[in-house]
N, C-alpha and C positions, 0 to 999 in steps of 0.2 A: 373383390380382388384381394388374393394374399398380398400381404406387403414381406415378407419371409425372401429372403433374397434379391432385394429390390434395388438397385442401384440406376447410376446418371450412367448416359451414355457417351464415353468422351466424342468433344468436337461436336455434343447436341445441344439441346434444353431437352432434350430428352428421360425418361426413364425406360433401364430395360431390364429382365429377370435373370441372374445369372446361372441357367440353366446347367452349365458344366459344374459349378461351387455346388449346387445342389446334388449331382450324381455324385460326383469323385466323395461329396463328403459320407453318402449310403456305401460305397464302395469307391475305395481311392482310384484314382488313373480308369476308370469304368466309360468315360463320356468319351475316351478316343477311340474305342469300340465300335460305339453306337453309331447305326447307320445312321444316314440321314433324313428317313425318314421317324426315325426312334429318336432324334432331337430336336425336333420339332414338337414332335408328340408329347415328348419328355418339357417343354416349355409352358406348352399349354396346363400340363397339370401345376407348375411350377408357379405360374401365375395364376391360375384359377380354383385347384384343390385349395380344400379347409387344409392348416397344417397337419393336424392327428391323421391325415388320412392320405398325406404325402407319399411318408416314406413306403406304404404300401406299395399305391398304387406307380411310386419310379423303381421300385422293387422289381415289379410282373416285366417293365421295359427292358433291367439291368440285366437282371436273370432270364430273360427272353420266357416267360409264362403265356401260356396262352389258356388257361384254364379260370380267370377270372375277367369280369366285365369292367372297365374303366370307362368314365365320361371322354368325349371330343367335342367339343363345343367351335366348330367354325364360326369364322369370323363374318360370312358372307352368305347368301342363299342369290342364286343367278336363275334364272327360269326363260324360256323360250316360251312364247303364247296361250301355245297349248297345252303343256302341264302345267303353266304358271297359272295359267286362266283359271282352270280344272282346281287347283290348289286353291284360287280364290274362291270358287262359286264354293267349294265345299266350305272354306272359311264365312263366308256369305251365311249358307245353309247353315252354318255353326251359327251362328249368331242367332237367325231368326229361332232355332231351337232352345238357345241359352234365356231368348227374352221368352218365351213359353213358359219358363221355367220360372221366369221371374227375376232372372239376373240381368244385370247390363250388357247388351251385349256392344257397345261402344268399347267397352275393355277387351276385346277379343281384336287384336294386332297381331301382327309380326311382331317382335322382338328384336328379331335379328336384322340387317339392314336388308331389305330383297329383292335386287333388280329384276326387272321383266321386261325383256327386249320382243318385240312384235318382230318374228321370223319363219314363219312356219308356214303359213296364210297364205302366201302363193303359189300359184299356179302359174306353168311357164305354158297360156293359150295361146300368144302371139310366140311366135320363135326369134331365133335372133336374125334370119336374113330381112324382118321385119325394121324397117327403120325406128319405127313407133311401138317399137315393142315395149319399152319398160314402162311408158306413159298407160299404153293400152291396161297392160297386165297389172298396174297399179289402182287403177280403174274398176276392173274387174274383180282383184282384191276388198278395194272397200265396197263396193256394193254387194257382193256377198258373206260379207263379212259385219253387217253392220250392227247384228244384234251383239256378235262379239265383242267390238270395237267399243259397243256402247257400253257396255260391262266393266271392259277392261278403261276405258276414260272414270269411271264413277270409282272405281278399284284408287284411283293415284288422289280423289279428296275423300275419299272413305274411311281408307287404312292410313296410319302413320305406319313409316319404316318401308314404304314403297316407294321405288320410282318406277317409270315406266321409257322404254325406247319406243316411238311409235314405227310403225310398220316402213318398209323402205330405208331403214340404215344399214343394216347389216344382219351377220350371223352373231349370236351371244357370244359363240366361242373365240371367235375372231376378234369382236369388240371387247372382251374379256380379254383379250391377249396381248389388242395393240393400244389397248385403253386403262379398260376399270381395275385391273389388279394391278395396285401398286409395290406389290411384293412384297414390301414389309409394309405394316399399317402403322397409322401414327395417333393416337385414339386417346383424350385424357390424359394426356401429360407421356405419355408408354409406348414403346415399339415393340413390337412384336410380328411377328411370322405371319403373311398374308394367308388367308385356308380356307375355301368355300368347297359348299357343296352346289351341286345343279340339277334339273331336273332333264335330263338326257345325260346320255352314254357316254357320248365324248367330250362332258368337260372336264375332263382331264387333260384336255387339250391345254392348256396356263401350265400345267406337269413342267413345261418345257422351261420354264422361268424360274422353276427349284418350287411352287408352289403349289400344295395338297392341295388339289381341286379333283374330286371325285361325284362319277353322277348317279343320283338316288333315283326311287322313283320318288312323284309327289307327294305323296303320303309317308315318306322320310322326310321330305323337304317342310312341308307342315311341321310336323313337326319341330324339327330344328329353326323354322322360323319364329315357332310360339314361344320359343326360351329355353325347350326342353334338349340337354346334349343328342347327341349321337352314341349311343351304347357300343362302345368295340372291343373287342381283344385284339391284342398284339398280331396283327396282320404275319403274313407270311413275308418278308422284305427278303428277294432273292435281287441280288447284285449279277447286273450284264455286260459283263467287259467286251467293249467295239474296237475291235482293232486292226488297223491298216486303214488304207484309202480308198473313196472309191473310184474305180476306173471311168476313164471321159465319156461322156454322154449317158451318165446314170443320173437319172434322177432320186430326189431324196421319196418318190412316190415306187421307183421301182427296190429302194432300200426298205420303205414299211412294208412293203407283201411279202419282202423275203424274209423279214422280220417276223410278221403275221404266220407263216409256215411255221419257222422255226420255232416261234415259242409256246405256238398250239402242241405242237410237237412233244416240248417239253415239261406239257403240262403246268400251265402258271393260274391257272384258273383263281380268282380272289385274291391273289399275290400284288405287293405294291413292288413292281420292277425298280430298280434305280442306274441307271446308265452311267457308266464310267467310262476313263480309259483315252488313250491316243486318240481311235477314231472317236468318240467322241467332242473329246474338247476341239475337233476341226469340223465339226457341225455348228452352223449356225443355227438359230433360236427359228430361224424358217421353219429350218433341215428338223431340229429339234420338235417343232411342234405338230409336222408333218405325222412324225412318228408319235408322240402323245397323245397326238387324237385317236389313235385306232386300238387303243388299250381294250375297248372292248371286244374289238375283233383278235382280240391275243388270247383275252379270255378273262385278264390281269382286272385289278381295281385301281391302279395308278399307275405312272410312269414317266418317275422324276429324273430330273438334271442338275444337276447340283447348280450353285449360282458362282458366277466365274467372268472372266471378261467380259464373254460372247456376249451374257446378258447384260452387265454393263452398257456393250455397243447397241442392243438394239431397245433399250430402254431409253438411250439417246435420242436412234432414228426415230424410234414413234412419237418422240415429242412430248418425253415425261419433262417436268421443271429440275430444273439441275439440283433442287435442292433434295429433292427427291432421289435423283440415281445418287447420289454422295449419300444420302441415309441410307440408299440397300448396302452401296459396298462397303459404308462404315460396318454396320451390323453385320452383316454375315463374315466379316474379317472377324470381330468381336466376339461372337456368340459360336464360333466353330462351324459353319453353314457356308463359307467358301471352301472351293473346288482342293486348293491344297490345303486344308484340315481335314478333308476326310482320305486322305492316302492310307491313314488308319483306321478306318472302318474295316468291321468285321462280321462277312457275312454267311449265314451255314450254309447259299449254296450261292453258287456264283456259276452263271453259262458266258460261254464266250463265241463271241461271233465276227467274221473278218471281213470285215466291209466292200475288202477289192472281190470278195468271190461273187457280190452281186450283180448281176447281168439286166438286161432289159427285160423287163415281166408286166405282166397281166397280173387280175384274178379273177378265174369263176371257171367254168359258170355257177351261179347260186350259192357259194360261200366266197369270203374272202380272203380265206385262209388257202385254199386251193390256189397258189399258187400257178401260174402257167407263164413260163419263158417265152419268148416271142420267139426265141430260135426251135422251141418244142412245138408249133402249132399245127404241124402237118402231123407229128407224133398224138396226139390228142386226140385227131379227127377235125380238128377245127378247119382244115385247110383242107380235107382230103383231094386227091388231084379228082376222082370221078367228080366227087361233088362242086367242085371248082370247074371244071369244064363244062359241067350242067348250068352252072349260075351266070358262068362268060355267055353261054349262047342265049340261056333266058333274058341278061339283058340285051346281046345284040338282038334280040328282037321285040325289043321296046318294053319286056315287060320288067318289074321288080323281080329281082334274083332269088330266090331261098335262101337262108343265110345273113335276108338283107338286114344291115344296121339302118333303124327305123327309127334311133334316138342315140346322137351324140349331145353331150353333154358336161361343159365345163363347168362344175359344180362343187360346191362343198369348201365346207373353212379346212379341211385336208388338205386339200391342196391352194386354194388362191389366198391362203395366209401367210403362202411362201412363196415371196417375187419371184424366185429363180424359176419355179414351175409355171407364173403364168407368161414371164418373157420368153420363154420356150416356146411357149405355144404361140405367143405373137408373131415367133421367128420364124417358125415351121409354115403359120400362115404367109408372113411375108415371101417368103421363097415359093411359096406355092404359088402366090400369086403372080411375083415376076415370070414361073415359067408356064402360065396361063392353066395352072391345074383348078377345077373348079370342085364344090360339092354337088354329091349324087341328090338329084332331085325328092327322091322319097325320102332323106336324112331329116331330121328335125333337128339343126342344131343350136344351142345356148349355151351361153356363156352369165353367170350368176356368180359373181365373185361376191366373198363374204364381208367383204372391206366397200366404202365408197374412194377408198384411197388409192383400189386397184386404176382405176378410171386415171385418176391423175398421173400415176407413173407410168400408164401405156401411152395417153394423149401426150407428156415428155417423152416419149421416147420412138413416137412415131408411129406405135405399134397398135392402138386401136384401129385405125380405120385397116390396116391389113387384115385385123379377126371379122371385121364388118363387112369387110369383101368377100370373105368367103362363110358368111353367113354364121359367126360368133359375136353381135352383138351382143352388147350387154341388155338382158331381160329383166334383169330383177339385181335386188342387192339382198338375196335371202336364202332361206335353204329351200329347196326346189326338187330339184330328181331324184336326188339324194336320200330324198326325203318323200319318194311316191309320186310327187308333186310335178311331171311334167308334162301337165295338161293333155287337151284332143288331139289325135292325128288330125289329119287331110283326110274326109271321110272317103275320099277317092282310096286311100292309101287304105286305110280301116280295111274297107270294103276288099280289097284285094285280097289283103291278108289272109280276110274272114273265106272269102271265097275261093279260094286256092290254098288256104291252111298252110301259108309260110311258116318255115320257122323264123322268125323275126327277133331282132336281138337290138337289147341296148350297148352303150361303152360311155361309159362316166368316168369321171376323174373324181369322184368320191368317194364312198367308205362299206356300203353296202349295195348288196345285190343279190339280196334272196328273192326265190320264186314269186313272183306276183307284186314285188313290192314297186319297183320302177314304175309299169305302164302293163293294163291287164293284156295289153296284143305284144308285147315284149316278152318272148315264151322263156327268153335265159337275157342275163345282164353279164357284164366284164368289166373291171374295175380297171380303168388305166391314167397311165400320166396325161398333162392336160395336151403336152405335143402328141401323143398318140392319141387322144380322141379327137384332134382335129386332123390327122395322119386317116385314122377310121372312115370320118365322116368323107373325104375322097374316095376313100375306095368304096366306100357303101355298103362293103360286105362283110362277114363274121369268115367269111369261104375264102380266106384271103390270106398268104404268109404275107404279113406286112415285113417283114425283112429281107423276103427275097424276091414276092412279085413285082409284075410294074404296074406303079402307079396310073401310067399316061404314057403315051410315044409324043416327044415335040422335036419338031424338025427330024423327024428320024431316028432320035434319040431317045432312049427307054429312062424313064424318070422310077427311082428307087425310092425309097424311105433315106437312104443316106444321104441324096443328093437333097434333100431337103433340112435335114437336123442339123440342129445349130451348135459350132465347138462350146464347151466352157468356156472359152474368152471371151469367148461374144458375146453370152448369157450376161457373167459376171461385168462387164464392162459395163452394160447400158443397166442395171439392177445399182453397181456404182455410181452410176451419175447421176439416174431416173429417178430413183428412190430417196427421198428426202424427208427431213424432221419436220419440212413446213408444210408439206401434206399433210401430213398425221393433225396438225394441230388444225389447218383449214378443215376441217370433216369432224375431229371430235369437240372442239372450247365451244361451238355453240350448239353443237347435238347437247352437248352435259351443260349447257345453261337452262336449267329444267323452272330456274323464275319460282315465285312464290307458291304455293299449294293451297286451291281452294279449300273449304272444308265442306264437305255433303252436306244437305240440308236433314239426312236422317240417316242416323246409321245401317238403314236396314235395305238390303234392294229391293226396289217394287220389281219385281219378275215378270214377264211377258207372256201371257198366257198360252198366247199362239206361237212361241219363240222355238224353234227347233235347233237352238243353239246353246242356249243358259236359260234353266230351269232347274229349279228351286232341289236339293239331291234330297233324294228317301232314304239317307243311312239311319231313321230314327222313326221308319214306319213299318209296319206290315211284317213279314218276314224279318226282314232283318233286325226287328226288334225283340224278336223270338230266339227263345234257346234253340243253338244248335245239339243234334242230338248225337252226332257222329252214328249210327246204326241204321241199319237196313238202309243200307244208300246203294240207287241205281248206277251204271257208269253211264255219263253223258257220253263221254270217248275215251276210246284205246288208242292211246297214239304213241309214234315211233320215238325214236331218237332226233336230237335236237330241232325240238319244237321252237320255234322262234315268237317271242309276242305279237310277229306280224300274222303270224297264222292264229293267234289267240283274238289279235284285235287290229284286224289292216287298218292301214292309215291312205291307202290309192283313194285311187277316183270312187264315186258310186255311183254304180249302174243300174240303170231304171230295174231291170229285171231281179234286184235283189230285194231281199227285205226289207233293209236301212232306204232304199230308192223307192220301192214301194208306199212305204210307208210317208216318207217326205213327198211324195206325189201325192198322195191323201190330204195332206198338210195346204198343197195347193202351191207347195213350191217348183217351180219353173227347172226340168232338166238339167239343163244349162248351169243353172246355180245351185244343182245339187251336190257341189263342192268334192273335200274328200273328209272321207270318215274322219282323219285326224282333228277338222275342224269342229265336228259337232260335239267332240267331248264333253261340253258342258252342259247338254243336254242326255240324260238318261234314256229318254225314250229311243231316240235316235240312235247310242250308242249302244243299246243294250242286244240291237241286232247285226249290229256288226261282231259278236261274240262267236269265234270260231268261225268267222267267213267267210274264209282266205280260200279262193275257187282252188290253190294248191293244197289242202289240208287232205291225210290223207287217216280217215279214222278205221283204224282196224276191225270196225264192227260191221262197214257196210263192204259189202262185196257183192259181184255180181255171182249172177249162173254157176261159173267155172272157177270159184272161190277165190276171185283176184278181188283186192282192195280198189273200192272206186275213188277216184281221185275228185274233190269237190267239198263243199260243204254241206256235208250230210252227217244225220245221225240215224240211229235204230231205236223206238219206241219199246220199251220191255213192259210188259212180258208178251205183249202181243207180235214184235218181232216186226214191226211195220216200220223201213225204211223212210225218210223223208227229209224236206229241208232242215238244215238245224237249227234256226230258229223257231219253226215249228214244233217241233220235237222240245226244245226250252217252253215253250209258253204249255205243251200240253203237260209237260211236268210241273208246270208254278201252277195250273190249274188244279192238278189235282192234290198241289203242295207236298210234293216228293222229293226228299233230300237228296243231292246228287253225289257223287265220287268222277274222279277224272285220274286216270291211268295211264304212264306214261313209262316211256324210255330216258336215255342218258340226255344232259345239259335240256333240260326244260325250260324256257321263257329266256333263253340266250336273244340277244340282240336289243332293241332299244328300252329305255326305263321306261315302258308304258303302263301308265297304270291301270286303263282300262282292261288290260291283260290280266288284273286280278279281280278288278269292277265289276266288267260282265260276267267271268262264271259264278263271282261271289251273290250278283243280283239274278242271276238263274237258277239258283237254289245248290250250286254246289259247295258241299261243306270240305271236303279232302282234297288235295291231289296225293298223287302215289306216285313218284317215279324214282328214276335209277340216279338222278341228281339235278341240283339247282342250279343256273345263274343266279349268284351273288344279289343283284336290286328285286330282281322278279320275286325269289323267294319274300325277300322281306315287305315287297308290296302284298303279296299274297296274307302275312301275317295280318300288314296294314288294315287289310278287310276281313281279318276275325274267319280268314280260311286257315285249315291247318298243311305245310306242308310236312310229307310224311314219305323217308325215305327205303326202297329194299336196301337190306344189306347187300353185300359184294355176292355174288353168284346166285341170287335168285331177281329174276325179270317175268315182266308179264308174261314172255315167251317159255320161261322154265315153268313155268303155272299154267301154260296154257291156257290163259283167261278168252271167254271168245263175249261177254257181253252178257250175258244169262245170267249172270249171280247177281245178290246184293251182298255188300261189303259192310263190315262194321270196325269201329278203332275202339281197344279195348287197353286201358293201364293207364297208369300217373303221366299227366301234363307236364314235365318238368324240362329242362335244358338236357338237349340230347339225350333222351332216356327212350330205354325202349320200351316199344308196345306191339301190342299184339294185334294185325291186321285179319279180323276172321271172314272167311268167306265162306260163301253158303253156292254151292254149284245149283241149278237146276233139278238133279236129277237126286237131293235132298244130302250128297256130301257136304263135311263142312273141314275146311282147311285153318290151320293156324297158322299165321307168316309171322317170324320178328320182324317187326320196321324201326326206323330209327326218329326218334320226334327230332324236325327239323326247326325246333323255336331254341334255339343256339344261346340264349341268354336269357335272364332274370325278367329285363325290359320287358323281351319280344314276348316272355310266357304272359306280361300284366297286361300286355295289349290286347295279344290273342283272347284273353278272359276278359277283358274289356267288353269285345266283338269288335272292337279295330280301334284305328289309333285316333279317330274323329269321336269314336263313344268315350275312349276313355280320356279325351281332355275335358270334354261336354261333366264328365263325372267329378274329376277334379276339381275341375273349373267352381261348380257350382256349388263343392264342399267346402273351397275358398272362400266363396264369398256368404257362405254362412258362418264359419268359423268368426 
């Protein structure tokens, strides 16, 4: 640690770095400029650069450079089960590689300190009209879960610098929000700026509390867990001034969609947003974090709040120790990091957006950015009156409607991290209930809040057993729907579907909702507030203007959507009373009393032979131990514009009929607990066929008869031209050891930081991808695994090229930062094409990774030059 501008913190025993004495002194009056994310940033180098190599790198901050690479060394690494898990079996698999070698691999830790909260793992099989549902579905979590469980138990006396949350407390982002970040950290005598990284998308959700939380994939996270920074340039920091109020009955969920529109809109792609302004500062840290979580659905890489009252107040409610909320607001009074010292920030681009223009919204179907007004829903198609007439009579005659919403679902740290959104929904129930409106029997609905503190503020306030009556009990306390995760229909219901070919539709109060990802008989999803998916879950149908049809006729009278919604006063009053600091502390002081740490009896896993969960990883066998050649490479798939990781590596249920289901029925495992893809990540065999699964994937090379694109998980065999499953089509290629290519359209690997999304095509044999652009985490997972990605320049696409599947590809020029190369392809019929592309290894780092073959070969290399030295 520099001691170079090191001083006491008044009113501490503190020490803190005086961030501002060190810019003003590179350039005078310079630090009243800097946004706030560029003072933070500017702190960490201030405390952690060597001095000789200071004023450089606060140089690239002051002067806004982005053409050099600086360290970020977070303070934190936060992990959800399932990349957390993944992160450790490969640290595992590190180890046993390093002792082969001949080193200790007992030295092979985290570094960094790294929570791992068990949230992923369930399945909502019981629903919530179910009394016994959370107990059941808790049940059913650890027994199919137990080789994981077992894994992750030996992971908390194995590793130092781990804890672990066991399964049924909550969401990470949530327990990260109303817990583990303490905003400013207090660490050896030093304060300083609280900053983690996470392995999922939306932990940025903490953003809300003024604090750098941004999600990697695993393979970032590794990394920065083992001691190694974060490699960045100066981010693009675009300033978004919120202004005006919003009008009554808006939720801060129908504020992020309109949000989500608008700044897809404008292009913010990799950008760290930062929220200012009137409407701002009259958002609460709910309001606030409602909107930080969906950073990925912006497109953004953060999406800060400066730190100000708000946080103050709700640093109180969740039940920090006072000595703690007086350290944040001393420091950021101190260090420049409160609300009024940054009135002079200055930033090159600033959007502005007015809060009262947001109206009651939706979004989807299939993205989340697709905005849809509830007053537009007859305009859309969603409502059409033919189709609505069809659906009234199909239920008056007893059958399920087309259109039917077959999954509501109150889900996601998006929304139940903000009281104000789930006492809506209590209210909406409660009214519903008093005028005897019930749920449509084929609905499957739940209620999975990310807090166990939700529970307590509804049971004050009267309002659970209302969601229970009409069929939102609480399931689980995890991510669920949200998350793929909402278990079997009523195979009655299945069956219907199947056999009359509904269009069948979900409505969540969560953050995503692309094709396939909810539930495989859910053919489209809609992302809503939690009072409108329990508004949903009555009417039953997607064929529905939920603003101007009727609910229900009682006594004569036609029941609306209005005669149910609850004022602002109502909301706020009982959110006032209900919501308390002795909650927060009942639910978190003895979750976080985690007690002494055994120590493993060997630092190595004995691995499960028969385990189809955690198994020992091959980053250090076979193939992957082999030069890639970049040349004469086949395409596995042509694919369009914004491919999503779910369509690279779904995370739904597995179905017998698939490969992943096939094959674990070989295995000998029971239907029923063939879980969801996301859970087998730790296993390779199992995960390697979920690569391009997504029954929505649509790869440009297969088509049928009359040259349409077939929709499913298919590939084309070259040069034989033989269509088939694409898993098969992978294994006939590793057989016959054929290096692959994957060609694509714009925003490639957009959506969640899965790593397996670079995993499987990198253990398929594909050495390139080619598309028209990256998501931010995906790209750099891809590096992660020693793939290259490699981009067209601006006006040339697959589609300008004409590529139909027939050629082999080769990458030809210098490996360096953003340099170009030359992409040659070889047509069929013996042309050959020269394309420029753009090497997408963006820094120094990523190029020693990529030469490494990923970022596990190349600690395993340092590591062990370490310990020879």
């Amino acid at each position: 640690m520099n001691t170079q501008y090191r001083k006491t913190l008044a009113g501490t025993s503190l020490d803190y770095f005086d961030t501002r004495e060190a810019v003003d002194t590179i350039k005078p009056g310079a630090y009243a400029g800097l946004p706030y994310t560029s003072r933070i940033l500017a702190e960490q180098l201030v405390r952690r650069c060597e001095p000789e190599k200071l004023t450089a790198s606060l140089t690239q901050l002051i002067d806004r450079k982005r053409d050099l690479d600086f360290p970020w060394y977070p303070a934190r690494v936060v992990c959800h089960d399932i990349l957390g898990q993944t992160a450790l079996v490969d640290l595992a698999g590190l180890r046993d590689a390093i002792a082969e070698k001949g080193g200790d691999p007992a030295k092979v830790n985290p570094v960094v300190p790294t929570q791992l909260i068990v949230d992923h793992s369930l399945a909502v099989e019981a629903a919530g009209f179910d009394p016994d549902a959370f107990e059941k579905n808790r049940a059913i979590e650890d027994r199919r879960n137990e080789d994981r469980f077992h894994f992750i138990e030996w992971t908390k006396t194995a590793f130092e610098n781990v804890d672990v949350i066991p399964a049924g407390n909550g969401i990470m982002h949530q327990i990260n929000l109303e817990k583990m970040s303490p905003v400013v950290q207090a660490r050896d005598g030093v304060a300083y700026p609280d900053t983690c990284v996470g392995t999922d998308s939306h932990t940025p959700h903490v953003d809300a509390l003024g604090v750098i939380s941004v999600g990697v994939g695993g393979l970032e996270a590794e990394t920065v867990m083992l001691g190694h920074p974060s490699m960045m340039r100066l981010p693009d920091i675009v300033g978004v001034k919120l202004t005006g109020k919003r009008q009554p009955g808006i939720t801060a969920t129908d504020i992020v969609l309109a949000l989500t529109e608008f700044l897809r809109a404008e292009r913010v792609v990799g950008a760290y947003l930062e929220f200012f302004g009137e409407g701002a500062d009259s958002l609460t840290v709910g309001d606030r974090a409602t909107i930080s979580n969906m950073t990925p659905e912006f497109g953004a890489t953060a999406a800060m709040f400066y730190i100000d009252e708000q946080t103050i107040d709700y640093l109180k409610l969740t039940g920090r120790e006072p000595e703690q909320v007086a350290l944040v607001e001393q420091y950021a009074k101190e260090t420049g990091l409160w609300a009024e010292d940054l009135v002079t920030a200055d930033y090159e681009r600033v959007l502005e957006f007015d809060l009262s223009s947001v109206v009651r919204n939706m979004a989807g179907p299939s993205n989340p950015h697709r905005r849809l007004p509830t007053t537009a829903l007859s305009e859309r198609g969603i409502s059409d009156e033919s189709k609505l007439a069809e659906a009234k009579q199909q239920e008056a005659d007893g059958l399920m409607p087309d259109g039917a919403v077959i999954i509501a679902a109150i889900t996601s740290c998006t929304n139940t991290s903000n009281p104000r959104n789930v006492v809506a929904a209590g209210l909406v129930a409660k009214k519903a209930n008093e005028l005897g409106l019930v749920r449509k029997p084929w609905v499957k609905s739940s209620f999975a809040p990310g807090s166990k503190v939700a529970r307590l503020y509804l049971e004050e306030s009267g309002l659970l057993p209302e969601l229970e009556k009409l069929g939102f009990g609480i399931v689980a306390y995890a991510c669920t729907t949200c998350n793929g995760m909402s278990g079997a229909l009523d195979p009655e219901i299945q069956k219907e579907i199947i056999d009359r070919d509904l269009y069948s539709t979900a409505v969540l109060s969560g953050n995503r909702n692309f094709d396939g990802r909810i539930h495989p008989y859910a053919k489209q999803a809609f992302l809503a507030s939690p009072p409108l998916v329990v508004a949903y879950a009555i009417a039953g149908t997607i064929r529905f203007d939920i603003e101007k049809d009727v609910l229900a006729v009682v006594d004569g009278k036609e029941i609306t959507l209005k005669d149910l919604w609850p004022s602002d006063e109502e909301i706020d009053a009982i959110v006032a009373s209900a919501v308390k600091p002795e909650q927060f502390k009942q639910v978190y002081i003895p979750m976080f009393d985690l007690g002494d740490k055994e120590q493993a009896e060997s630092p190595l896993y004995d691995w499960r032979e028969m385990s189809t969960y955690i198994r020992r990883p091959p980053y250090w066998e076979g193939a992957l131990a082999g030069e890639r050649t970049l040349t004469d490479m086949r395409p596995l798939a042509i694919l369009p514009d914004n491919i999503t990781t779910d369509h690279l590596s779904p995370s739904n249920a597995i179905l017998l009929d698939s490969a992943a289901g096939e094959y674990l029925d070989k295995m000998g495992l029971p239907e029923e607990d063939f879980n969801s893809y996301a859970t087998h990540r730790g296993d390779h065999l199992t995960a390697q066929r979920a690569t391009l699964a997504n029954p929505k994937l649509m790869n440009e090379m297969c088509r049928d008869a009359n040259g349409e694109v077939i929709q499913g998980s298919l590939a084309r065999v070259e040069p034989e031209g033989q269509q088939m499953r694409m898993w098969e089509a992978i294994e006939t290629y590793m057989n016959r050891k054929q290096n692959l290519i994957v060609v694509a359209g714009a925003d490639y690997g957009q959506g969640s930081s899965r790593d397996w999304a670079a995993k499987g095509v990198r253990l398929a044999g594909v050495e390139v991808i080619v598309a028209e652009g990256f998501e931010r985490i995906h790209r750099t997972n891809l590096i992660g695994m020693g793939v290259l990605p490699v981009q067209f320049q601006e006006g040339t696409t697959r589609l300008t090229l004409e590529l139909d599947g027939t050629e082999t590809y080769s990458i030809k020029g210098d490996l360096s930062p953003r340099s170009e190369l030359v992409l040659e392809i070889k047509r069929r019929n013996g042309e050959q094409v020269n394309v420029p592309v753009i090497c997408r290894l963006d820094t120094e780092a990523e190029v020693a990774v990529y030469k490494a073959g990923g970022v596990l070969q190349k600690f395993a290399k340092d590591f062990l030059e370490s310990e020879v030295a």
